[in-house]
Residue frames relative to the residue before (quaternion, step in Angstrom):
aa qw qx qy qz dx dy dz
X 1.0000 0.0000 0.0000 0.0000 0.00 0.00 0.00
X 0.5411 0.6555 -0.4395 0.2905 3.16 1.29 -0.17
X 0.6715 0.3753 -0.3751 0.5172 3.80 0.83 0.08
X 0.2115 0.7005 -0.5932 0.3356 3.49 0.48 0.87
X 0.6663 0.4061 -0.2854 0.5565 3.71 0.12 -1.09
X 0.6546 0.4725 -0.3488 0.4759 3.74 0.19 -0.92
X 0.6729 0.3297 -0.1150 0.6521 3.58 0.46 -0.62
X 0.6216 0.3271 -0.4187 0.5756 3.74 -0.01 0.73
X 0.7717 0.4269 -0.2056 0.4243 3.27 0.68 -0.69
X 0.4759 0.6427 -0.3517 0.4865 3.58 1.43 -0.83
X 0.5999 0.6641 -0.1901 0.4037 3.04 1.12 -2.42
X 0.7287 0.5874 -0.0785 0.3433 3.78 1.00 -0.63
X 0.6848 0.5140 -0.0919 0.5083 2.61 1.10 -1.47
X 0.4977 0.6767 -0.2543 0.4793 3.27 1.68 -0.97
X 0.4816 0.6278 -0.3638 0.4915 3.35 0.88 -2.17
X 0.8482 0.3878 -0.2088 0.2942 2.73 -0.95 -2.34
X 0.7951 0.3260 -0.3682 0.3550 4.11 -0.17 -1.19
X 0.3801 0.7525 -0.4114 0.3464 3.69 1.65 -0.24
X 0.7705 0.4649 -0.1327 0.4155 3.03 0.37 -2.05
X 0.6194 0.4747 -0.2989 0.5493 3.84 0.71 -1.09
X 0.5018 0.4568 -0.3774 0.6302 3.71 0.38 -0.62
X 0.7771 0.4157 -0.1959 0.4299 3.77 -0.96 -0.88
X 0.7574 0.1796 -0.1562 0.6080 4.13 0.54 -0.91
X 0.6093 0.4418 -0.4968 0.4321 3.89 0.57 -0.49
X 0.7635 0.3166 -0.4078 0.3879 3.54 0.43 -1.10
X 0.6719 0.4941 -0.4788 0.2742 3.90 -0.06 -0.17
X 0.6260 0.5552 -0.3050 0.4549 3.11 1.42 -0.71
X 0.7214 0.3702 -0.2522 0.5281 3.41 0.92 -0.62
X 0.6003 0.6511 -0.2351 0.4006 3.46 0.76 0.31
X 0.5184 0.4624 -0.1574 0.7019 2.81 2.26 -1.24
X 0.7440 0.5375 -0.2987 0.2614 3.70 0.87 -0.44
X 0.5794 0.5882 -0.0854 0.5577 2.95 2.24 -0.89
X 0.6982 0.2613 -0.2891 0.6006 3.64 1.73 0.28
X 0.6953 0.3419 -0.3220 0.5441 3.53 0.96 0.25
X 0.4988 0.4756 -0.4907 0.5331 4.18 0.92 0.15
X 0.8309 0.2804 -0.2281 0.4230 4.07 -0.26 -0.52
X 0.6034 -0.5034 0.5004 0.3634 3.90 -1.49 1.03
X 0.6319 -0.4856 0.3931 0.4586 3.74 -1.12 0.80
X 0.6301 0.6237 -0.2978 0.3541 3.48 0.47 -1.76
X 0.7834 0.4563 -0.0887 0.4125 3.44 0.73 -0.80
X 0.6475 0.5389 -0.2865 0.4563 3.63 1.24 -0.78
X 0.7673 -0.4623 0.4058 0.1816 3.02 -1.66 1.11
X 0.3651 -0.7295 0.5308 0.2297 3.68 -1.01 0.91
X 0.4703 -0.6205 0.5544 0.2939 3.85 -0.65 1.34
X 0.7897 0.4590 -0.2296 0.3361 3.76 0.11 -0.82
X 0.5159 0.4789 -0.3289 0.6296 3.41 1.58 0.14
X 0.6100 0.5642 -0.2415 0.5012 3.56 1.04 -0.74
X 0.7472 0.3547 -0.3308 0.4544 3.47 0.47 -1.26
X 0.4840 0.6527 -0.3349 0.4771 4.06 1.48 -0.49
X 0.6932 0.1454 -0.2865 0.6452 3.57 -0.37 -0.89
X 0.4213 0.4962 -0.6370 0.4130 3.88 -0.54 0.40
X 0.7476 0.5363 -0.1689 0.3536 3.22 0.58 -1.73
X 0.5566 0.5827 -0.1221 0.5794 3.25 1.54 -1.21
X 0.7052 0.3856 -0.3290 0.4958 3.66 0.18 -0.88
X 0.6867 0.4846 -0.3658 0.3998 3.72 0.80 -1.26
X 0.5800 0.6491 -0.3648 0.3305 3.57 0.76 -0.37
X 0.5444 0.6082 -0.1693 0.5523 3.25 1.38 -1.54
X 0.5750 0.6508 -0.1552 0.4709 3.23 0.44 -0.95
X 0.7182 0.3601 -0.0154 0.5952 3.66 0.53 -1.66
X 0.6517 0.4030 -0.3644 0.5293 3.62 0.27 -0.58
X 0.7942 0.4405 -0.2158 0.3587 3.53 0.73 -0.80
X 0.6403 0.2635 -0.4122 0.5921 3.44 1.46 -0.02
X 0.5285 0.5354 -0.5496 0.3633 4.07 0.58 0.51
X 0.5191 0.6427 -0.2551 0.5024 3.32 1.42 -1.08
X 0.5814 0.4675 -0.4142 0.5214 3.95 1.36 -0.62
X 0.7891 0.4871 -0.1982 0.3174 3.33 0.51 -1.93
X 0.7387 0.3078 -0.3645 0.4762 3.59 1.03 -0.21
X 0.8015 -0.5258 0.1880 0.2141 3.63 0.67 0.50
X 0.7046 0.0123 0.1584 0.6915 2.91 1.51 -1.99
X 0.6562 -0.3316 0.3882 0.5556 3.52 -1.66 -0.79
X 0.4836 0.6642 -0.5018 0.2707 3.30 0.98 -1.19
X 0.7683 0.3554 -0.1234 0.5179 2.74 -0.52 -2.14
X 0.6252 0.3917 -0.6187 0.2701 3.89 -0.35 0.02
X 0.7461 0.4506 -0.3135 0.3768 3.41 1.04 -1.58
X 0.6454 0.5695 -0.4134 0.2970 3.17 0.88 -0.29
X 0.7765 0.2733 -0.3224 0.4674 3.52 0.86 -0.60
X 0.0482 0.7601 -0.4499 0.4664 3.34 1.20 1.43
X 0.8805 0.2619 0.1665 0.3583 2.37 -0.02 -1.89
X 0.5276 0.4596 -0.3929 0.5967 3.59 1.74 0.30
X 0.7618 0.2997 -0.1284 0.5597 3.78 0.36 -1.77
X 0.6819 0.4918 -0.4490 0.3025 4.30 0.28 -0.15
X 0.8506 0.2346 0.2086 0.4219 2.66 0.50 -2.26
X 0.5781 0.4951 -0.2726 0.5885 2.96 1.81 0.37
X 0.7594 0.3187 -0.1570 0.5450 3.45 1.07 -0.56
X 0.1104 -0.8176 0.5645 0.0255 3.67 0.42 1.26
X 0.5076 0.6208 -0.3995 0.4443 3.55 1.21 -0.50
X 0.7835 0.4123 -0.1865 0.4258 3.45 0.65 -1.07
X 0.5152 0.6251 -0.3821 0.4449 3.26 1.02 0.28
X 0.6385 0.6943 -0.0412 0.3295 2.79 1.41 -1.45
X 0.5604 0.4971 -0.1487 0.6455 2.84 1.95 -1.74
X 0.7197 0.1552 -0.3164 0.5982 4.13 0.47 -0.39
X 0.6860 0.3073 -0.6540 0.0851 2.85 -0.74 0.67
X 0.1273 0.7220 -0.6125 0.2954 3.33 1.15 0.96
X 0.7805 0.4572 -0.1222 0.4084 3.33 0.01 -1.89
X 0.4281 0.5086 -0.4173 0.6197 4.15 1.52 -0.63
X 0.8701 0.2076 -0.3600 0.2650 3.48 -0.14 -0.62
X 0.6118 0.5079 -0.3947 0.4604 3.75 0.85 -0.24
X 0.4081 0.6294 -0.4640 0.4712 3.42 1.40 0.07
X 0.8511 0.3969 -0.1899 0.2866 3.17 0.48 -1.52
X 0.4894 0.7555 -0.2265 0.3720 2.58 1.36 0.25
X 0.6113 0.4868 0.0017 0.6239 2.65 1.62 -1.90
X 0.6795 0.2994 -0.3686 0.5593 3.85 0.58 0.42
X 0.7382 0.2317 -0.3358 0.5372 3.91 0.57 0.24
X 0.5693 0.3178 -0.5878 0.4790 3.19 0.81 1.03
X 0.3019 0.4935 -0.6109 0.5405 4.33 1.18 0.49
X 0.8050 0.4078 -0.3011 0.3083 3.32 -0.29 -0.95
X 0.6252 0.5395 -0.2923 0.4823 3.44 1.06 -0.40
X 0.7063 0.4144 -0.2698 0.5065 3.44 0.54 -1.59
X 0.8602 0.3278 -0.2297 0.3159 3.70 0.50 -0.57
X 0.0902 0.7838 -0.3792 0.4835 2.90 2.15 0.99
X 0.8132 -0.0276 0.2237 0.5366 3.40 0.76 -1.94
X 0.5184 0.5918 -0.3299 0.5218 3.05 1.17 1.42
X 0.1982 -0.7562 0.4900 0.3857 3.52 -0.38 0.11
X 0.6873 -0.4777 0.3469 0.4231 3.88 -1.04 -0.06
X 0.5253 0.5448 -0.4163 0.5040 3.54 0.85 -1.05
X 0.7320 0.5083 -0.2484 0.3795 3.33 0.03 -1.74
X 0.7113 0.4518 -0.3548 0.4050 3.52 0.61 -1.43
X 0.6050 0.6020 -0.3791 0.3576 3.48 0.90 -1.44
X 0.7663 0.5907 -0.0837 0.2384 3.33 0.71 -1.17
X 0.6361 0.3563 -0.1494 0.6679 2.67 1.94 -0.65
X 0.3396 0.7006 -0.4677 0.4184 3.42 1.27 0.25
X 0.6674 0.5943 -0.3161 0.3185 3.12 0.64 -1.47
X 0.3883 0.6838 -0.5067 0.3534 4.16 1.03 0.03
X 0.5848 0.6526 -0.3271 0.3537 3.18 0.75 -0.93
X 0.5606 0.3793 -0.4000 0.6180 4.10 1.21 -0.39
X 0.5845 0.2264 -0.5586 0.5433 4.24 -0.48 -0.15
X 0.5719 0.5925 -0.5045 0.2596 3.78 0.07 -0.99
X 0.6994 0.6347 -0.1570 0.2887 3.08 0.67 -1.82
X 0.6463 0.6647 -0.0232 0.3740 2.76 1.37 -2.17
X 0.5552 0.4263 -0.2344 0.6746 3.52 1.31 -1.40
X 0.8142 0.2909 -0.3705 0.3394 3.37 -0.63 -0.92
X 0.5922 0.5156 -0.4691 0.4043 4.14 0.61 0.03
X 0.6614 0.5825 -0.2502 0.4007 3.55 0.91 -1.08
X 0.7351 0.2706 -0.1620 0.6001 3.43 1.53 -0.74
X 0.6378 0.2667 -0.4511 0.5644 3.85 0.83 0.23
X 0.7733 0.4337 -0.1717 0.4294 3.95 0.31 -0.77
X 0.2332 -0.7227 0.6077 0.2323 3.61 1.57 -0.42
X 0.2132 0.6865 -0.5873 0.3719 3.74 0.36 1.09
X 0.1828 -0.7328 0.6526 0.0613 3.67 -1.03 0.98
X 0.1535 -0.7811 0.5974 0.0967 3.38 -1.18 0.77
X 0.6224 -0.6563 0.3223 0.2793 3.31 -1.06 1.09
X 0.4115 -0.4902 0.4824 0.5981 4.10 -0.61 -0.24
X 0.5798 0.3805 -0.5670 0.4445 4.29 -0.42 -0.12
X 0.7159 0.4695 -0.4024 0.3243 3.56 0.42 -0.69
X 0.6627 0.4995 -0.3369 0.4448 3.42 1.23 -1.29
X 0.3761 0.7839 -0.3583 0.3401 3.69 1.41 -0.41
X 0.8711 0.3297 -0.0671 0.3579 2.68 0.14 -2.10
X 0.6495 0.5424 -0.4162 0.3327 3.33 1.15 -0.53
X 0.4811 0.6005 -0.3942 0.5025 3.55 1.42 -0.69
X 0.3089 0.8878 -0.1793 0.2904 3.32 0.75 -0.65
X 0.8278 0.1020 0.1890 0.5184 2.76 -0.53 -2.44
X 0.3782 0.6123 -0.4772 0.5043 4.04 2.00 0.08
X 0.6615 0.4676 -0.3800 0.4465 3.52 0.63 -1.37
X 0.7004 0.5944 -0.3484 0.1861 3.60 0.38 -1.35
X 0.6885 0.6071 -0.1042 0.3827 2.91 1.82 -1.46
X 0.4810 0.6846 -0.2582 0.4830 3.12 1.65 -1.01
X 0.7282 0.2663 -0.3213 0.5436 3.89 0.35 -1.47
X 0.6315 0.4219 -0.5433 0.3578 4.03 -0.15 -0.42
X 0.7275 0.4803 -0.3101 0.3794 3.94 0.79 -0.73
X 0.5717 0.6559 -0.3822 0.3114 3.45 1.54 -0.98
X 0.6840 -0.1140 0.0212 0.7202 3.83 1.23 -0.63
X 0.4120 -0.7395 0.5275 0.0714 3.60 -0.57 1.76
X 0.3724 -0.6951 0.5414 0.2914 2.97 -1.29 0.47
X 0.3547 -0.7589 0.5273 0.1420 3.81 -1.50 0.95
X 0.3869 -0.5612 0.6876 0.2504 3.23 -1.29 1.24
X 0.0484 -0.6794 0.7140 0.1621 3.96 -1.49 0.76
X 0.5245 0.5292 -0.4387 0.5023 3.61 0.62 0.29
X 0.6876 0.4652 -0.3563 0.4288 3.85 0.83 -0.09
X 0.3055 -0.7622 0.5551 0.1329 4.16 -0.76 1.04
X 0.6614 0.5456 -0.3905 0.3353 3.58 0.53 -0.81
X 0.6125 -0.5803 0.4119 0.3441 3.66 -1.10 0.26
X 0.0085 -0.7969 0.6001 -0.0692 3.93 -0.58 0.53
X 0.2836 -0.5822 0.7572 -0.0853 2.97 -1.62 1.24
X 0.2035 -0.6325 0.7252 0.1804 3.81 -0.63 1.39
X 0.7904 0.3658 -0.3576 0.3370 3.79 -0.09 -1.15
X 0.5515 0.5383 -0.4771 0.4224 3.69 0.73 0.33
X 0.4455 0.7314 -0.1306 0.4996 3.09 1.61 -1.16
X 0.8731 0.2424 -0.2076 0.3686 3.49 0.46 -1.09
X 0.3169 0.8118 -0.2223 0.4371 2.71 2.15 -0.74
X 0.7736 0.4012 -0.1674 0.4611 3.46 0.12 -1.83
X 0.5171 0.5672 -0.3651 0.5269 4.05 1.55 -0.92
X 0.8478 0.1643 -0.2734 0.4237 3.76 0.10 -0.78
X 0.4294 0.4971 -0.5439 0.5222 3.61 0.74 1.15
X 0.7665 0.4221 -0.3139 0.3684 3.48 0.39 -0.84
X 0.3960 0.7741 -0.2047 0.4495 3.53 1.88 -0.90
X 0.6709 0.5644 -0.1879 0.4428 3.24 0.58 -2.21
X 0.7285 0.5079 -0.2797 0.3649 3.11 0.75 -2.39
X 0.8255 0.4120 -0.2645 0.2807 3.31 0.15 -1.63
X 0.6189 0.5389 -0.4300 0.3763 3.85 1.29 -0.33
X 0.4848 0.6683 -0.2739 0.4933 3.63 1.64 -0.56
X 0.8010 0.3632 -0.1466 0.4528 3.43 0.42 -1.81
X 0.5548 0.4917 -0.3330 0.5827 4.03 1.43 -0.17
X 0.7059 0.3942 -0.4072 0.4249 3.44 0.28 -0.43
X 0.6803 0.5382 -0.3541 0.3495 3.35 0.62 -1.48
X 0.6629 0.5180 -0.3063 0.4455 3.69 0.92 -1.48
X 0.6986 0.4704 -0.3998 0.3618 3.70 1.05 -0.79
X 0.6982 0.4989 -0.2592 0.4432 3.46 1.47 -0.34
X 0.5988 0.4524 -0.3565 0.5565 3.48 1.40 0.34
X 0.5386 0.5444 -0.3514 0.5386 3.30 1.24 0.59
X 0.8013 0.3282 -0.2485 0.4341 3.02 0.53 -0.52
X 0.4756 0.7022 -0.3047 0.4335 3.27 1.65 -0.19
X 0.7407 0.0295 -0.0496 0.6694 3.58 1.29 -0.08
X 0.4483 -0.6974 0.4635 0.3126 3.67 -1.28 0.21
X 0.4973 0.5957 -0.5813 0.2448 3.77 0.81 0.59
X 0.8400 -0.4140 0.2623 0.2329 2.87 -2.04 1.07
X 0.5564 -0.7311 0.3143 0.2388 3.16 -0.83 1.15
X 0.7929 0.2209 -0.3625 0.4372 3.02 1.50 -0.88
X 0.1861 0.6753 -0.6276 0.3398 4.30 1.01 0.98
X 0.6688 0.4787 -0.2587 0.5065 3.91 1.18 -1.19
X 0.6232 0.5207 -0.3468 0.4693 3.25 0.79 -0.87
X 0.7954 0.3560 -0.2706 0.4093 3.87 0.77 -0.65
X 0.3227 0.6692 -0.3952 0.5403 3.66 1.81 0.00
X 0.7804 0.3603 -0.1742 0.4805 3.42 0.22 -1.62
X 0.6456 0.4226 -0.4105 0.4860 4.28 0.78 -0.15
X 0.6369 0.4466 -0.4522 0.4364 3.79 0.56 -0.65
X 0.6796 0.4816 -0.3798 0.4025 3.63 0.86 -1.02
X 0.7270 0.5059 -0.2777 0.3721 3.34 1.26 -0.72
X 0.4367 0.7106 -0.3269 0.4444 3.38 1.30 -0.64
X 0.7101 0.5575 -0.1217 0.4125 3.59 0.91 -1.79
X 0.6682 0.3687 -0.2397 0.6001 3.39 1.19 -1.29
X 0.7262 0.2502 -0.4982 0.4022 3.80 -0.27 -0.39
X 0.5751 0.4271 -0.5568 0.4206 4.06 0.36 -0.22
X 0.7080 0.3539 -0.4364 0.4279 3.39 0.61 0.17
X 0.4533 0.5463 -0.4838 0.5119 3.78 0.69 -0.16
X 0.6370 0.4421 -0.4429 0.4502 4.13 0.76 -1.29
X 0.7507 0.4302 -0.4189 0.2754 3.58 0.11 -1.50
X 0.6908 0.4816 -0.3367 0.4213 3.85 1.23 -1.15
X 0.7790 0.4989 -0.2391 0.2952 3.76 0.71 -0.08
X 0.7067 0.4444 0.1918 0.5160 2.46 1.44 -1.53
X 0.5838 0.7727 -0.2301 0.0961 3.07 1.13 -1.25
X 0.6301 0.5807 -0.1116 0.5034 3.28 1.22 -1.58
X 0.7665 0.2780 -0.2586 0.5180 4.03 1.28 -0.93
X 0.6100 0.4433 -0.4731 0.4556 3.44 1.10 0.34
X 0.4243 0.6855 -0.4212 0.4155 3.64 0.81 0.31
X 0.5756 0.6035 -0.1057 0.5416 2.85 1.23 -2.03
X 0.9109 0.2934 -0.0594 0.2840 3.39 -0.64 -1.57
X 0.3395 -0.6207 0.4442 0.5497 3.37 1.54 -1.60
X 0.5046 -0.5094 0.5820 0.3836 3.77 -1.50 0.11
X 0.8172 0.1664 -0.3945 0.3858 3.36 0.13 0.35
X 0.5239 0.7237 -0.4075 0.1891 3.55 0.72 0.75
X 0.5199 0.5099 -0.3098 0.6114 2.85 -0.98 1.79
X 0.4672 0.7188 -0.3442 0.3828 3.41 1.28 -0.48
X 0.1195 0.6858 -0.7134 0.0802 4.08 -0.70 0.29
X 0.6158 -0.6238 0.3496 0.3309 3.30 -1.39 0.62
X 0.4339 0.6551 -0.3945 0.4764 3.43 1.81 -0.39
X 0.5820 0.5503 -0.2666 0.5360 3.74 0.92 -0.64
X 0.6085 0.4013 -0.3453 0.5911 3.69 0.35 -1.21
X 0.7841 0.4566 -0.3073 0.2868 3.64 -0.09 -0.77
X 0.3625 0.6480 -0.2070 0.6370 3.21 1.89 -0.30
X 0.8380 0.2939 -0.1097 0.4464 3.37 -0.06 -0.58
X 0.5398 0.5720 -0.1426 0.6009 3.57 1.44 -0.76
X 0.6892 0.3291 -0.2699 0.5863 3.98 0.80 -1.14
X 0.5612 0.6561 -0.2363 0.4459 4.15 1.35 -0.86
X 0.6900 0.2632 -0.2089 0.6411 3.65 0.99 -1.03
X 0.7113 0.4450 -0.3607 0.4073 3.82 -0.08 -0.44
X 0.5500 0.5104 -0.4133 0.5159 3.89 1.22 -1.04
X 0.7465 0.4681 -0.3154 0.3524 3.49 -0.03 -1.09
X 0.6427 0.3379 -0.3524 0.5904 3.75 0.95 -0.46
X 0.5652 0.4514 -0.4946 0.4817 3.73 0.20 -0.66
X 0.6455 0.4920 -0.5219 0.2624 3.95 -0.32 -0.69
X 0.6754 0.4419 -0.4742 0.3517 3.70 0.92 -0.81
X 0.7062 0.3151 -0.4490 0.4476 3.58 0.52 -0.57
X 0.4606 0.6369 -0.4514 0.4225 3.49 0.04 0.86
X 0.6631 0.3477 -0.2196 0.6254 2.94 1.18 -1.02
X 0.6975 0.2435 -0.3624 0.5683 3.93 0.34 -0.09
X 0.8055 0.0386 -0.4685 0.3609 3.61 -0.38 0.93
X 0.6466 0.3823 -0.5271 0.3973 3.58 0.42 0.73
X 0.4909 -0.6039 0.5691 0.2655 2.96 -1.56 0.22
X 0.5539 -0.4982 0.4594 0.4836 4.17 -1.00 0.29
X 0.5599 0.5268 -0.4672 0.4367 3.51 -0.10 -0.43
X 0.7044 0.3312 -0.2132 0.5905 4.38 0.29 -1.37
X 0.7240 0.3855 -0.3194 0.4745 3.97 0.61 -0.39
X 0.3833 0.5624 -0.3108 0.6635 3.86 1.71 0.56
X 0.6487 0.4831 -0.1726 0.5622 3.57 0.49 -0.90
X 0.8133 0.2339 -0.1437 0.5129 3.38 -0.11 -1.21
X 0.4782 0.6234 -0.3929 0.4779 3.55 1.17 0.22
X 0.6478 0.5362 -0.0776 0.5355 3.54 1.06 -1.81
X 0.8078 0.3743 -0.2450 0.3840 3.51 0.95 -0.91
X 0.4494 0.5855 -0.3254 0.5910 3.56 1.67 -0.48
X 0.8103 0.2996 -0.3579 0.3543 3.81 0.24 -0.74
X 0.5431 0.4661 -0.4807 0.5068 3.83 1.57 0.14
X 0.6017 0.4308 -0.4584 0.4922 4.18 0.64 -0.70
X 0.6340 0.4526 -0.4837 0.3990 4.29 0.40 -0.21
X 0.6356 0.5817 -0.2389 0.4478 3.34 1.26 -1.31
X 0.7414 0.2942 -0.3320 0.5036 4.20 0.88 -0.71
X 0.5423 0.5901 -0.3937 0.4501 3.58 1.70 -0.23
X 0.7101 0.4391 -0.2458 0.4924 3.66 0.88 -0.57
X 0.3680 0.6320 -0.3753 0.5694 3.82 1.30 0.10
X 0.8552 0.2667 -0.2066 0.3934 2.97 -0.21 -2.19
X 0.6692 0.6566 -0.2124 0.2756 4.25 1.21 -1.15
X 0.7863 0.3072 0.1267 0.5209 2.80 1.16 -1.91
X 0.3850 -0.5612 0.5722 0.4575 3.98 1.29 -0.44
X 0.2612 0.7397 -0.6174 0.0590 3.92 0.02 -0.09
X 0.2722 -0.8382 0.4720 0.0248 3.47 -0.59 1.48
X 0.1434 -0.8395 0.5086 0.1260 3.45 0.22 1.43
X 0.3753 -0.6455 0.6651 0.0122 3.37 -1.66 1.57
X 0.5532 -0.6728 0.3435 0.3511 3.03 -1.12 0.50
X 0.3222 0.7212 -0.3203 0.5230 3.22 2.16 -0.86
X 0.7578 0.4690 -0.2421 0.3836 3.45 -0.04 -0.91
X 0.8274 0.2453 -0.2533 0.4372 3.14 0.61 -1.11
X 0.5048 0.6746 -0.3806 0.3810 3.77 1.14 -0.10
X 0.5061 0.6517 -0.3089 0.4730 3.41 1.80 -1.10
X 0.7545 0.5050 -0.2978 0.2952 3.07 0.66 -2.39
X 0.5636 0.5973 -0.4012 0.4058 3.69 1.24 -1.47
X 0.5091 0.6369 -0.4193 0.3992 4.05 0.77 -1.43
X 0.6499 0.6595 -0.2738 0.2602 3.57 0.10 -1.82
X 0.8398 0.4897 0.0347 0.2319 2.35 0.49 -2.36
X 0.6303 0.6048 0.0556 0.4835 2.97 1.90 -1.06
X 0.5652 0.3455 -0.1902 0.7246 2.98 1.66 -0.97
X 0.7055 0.5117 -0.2929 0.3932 3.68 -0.02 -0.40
X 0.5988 0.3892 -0.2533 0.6525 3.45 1.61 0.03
X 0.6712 0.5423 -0.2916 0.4128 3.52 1.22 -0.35
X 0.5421 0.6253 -0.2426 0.5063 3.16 1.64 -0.95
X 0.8289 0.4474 -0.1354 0.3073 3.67 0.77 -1.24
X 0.2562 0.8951 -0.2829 0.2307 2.58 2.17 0.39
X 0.2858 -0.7508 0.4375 0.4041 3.95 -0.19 -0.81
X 0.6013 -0.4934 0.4147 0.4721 3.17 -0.95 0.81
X 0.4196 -0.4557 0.6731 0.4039 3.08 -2.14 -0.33
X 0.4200 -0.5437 0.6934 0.2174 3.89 -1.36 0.65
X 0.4220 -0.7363 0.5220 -0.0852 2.84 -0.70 1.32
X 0.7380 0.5822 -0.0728 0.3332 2.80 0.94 -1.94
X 0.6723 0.5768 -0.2465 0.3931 3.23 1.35 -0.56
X 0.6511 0.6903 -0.2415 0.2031 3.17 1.39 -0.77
X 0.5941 -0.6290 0.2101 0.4553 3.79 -0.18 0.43
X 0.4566 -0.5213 0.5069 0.5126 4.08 -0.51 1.19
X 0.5544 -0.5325 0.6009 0.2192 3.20 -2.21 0.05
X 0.1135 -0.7201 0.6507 0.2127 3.94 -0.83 -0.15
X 0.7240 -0.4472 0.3886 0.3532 2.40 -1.69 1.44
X 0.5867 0.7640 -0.0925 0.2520 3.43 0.87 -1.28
X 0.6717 0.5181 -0.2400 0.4720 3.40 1.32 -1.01
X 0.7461 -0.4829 0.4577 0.0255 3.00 -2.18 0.27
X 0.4556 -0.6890 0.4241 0.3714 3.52 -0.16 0.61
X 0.6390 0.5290 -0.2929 0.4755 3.15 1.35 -1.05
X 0.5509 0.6751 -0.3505 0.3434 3.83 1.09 -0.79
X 0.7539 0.4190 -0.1159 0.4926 2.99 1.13 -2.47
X 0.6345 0.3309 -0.4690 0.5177 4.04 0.65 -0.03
X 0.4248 0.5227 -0.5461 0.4981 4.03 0.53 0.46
X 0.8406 0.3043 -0.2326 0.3831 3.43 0.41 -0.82
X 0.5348 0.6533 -0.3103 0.4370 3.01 1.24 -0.52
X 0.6593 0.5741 -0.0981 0.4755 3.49 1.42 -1.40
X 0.4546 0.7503 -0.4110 0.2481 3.47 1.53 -0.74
């Protein structure tokens, strides 16, 4: 028992760098498209790239741990990368509904505030929820089907009359805003499942997948820059616009996305519910203290919904398995006891 505390604490530390991750970057993100004149602001699609570019680096360096040496890196390089064009192929599904799902952040919080965005982020668990049950054949309990109705209701009152930032000048469109939220939602409950099912579909190294899914991803957003973008980054440069508020943006973007797996293997859903609940109140006093964010009741009745459902969801199941077999032998009155358990 002596590594209990050590492991409560880890268990924490997680929590804690989770949440900050999760409420710093929207909040700073929302700050880096609403502080500078349009004419002047940074291209999202150069942004969502070197993300793409940093996560790789990143990946090469923790495979480069797990295999030991150069050897064993170049070599399984050179079996699962560049040997397996098929697998590339197979991620760059998920590379591309990513890319998707990061230039619609950049959109929705274009003309969104953070509280709001954070909050409405939170679709992304029914999202999730639907898209396991019908790619994974996962069942979900009745608390689960609860909560997700729930956190629909929650979302509904914060959207029914948004809350306004009066400290923000630039022009904004909530319904474009929400719009760009249930695309990214869609993407990210799709692009999580699928990747969680091409994992398990074979035993190579999460992060050999993890570098399959950046080259493919790397490829697609320089192409998203050249088709969008293409003609004013000539013009201007790929890094124009840049402010360290931006680097940091992009830095909290490439590290969040790798930090979540080890999150997911030492927490449980229940502390990733929490740190979910606690990121959308630090966006919510961060948008107050940044932006003038004018809390509605609508809003906050939603935010409580969210928050509530989102601890309800992360509940555990009931174990079933444990419960005593039936006899042939028993009572109606016996088998609706159990049944009722």
């Amino acid at each position: 028992m002596a590594n209990e505390p050590v492991s409560s604490a880890f268990k924490l530390y997680c929590l804690s760098v989770m949440t900050l991750v999760a409420a710093t970057y929207t909040v700073a993100l929302r700050y880096t498209r609403t502080t500078m004149p349009s004419g002047d602001l940074y291209f999202s699609t150069t942004a969502v790239c070197i993300t793409e570019v940093i996560k790789l680096i990143l990946s090469l360096g923790m495979l480069a741990r797990e295999t030991g040496s150069p050897g064993r890196l170049k070599s399984s390089l050179g079996e699962h990368v560049f040997g397996s064009p098929k697998e590339l192929l197979k991620l760059s599904i998920p590379s591309v509904v990513y890319a998707v799902q990061n230039n619609m952040a950049f959109l929705a919080l274009s003309n969104l505030d953070a509280a709001v965005y954070q909050v409405t982020y939170q679709l992304k668990i029914p999202c999730t929820a639907l898209c396991m049950v019908f790619m994974l054949n996962r069942s979900l309990s009745r608390m689960q089907w609860f909560s997700v109705f729930m956190l629909c209701g929650g979302v509904t009152l914060v959207q029914w009359k948004p809350a306004e930032s009066t400290k923000v000048q630039i022009d904004q469109s909530p319904v474009v805003g929400f719009i760009a939220i249930a695309i990214a939602v869609i993407c990210s409950g799709f692009a999580g499942v699928y990747f969680e099912k091409v994992l398990k579909s074979s035993n190579t190294s999460l992060w050999v997948r993890n570098i399959q899914m950046y080259i493919s991803g790397i490829a697609i957003t320089l192409f998203g820059v050249y088709v969008t973008d293409g003609g004013r980054v000539v013009e201007k440069g790929f890094f124009f616009g840049y402010t360290p508020w931006v680097c940091f943006v992009v830095c909290l973007a490439s590290v969040g996305g790798l930090y979540t797996s080890i999150v997911v293997k030492y927490t449980d859903n229940i502390m990733k519910g929490f740190s979910a609940a606690a990121a959308i109140v630090l966006s919510t006093v961060a948008s107050v203290v940044l932006f003038g964010l004018k809390i509605t009741f609508t809003f906050a009745a939603g935010a409580m919904l969210v928050c509530v459902s989102i601890y309800l969801y992360g509940l555990p199941k009931q174990d079933t398995s444990k419960l005593p077999q039936q006899s042939p032998h028993e009572t109606d009155e016996s088998k609706q006891k159990l049944i009722t358990v």
